[in-house]
Residue, then its C-alpha position, 0 to 999 in steps of 0.5 A: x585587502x579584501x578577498x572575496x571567496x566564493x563556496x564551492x557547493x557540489x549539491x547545489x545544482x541537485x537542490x535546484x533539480x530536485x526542487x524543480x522536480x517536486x515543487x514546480x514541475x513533475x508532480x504539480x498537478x497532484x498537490x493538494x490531492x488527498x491520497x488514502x492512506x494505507x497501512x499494512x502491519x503484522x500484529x504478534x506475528x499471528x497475522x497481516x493486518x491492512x488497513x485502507x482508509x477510504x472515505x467518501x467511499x460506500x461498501x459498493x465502491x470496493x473489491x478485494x480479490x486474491x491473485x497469486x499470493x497478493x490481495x488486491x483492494x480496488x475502490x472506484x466511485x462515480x457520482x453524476x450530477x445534472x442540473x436543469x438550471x445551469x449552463x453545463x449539461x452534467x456534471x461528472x466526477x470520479x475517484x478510484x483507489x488500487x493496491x496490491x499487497x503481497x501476502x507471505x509464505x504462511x498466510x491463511x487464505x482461507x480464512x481472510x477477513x474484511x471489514x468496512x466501518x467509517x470509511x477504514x477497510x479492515x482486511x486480516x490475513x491469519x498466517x497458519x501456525x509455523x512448524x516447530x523443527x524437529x530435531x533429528x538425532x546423529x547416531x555413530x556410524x559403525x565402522x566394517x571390519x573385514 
């Protein structure tokens, strides 16, 4: 005699959510979009490298300010395009980039750093050399006598 068992999978539904989720809903108008990468890393503990890559982007296109104790990297570019011999009267266009890292205690705001070469923004924060600790010696107390 045949028993037909059926397994039980608690996570199923889940599966099915999240696909739906990532695959065909939420996010379906994004795939196929490119976003620029952006690495943020420290190198020998002596400063805080970050790193966007930014192409298509020119050194006009981008700004980077510092707001309380975070550097903000903002890129936009428009291009317009008219052509006479087409239907449509222009063609416009626009891509923008934000991010904003926030920076640590020891860092040396005043002396940041920034570089654009082939589309990769370099931007090197130094941290300020951190204080050794002092140690602080513990004499016997003397005991008052009466």
């Amino acid at each position: 005699m045949a028993h037909n068992l059926a397994r039980f999978d608690p996570f199923a539904e889940l599966d099915v959510l999240q696909r739906r989720f990532f695959e065909d809903g939420f996010l379906a108008p994004f795939r196929g979009m490119k976003i620029p990468a952006t690495d943020v890393y420290t190198e020998d503990d002596k400063q805080l490298t970050v790193e966007a890559h930014l192409p298509g982007f020119q050194e006009k296109d981008i700004s980077i300010d510092l707001d309380s104790g975070a550097i903000i990297i903002q890129a936009e570019r428009h291009e317009k395009e008219e052509d006479k011999n087409k239907k449509y009267v222009v063609h416009e266009s626009s891509n923008s980039y934000y991010r904003r890292v926030a920076l640590p205690e020891q860092a040396d705001t005043a002396n940041i750093k920034a570089e654009f070469e082939h589309g990769v923004l370099k931007v090197v924060v130094p941290f300020n050399p951190s204080s050794t600790p002092v140690k602080i010696p513990i004499t016997a107390g003397g005991s008052a006598e009466k």
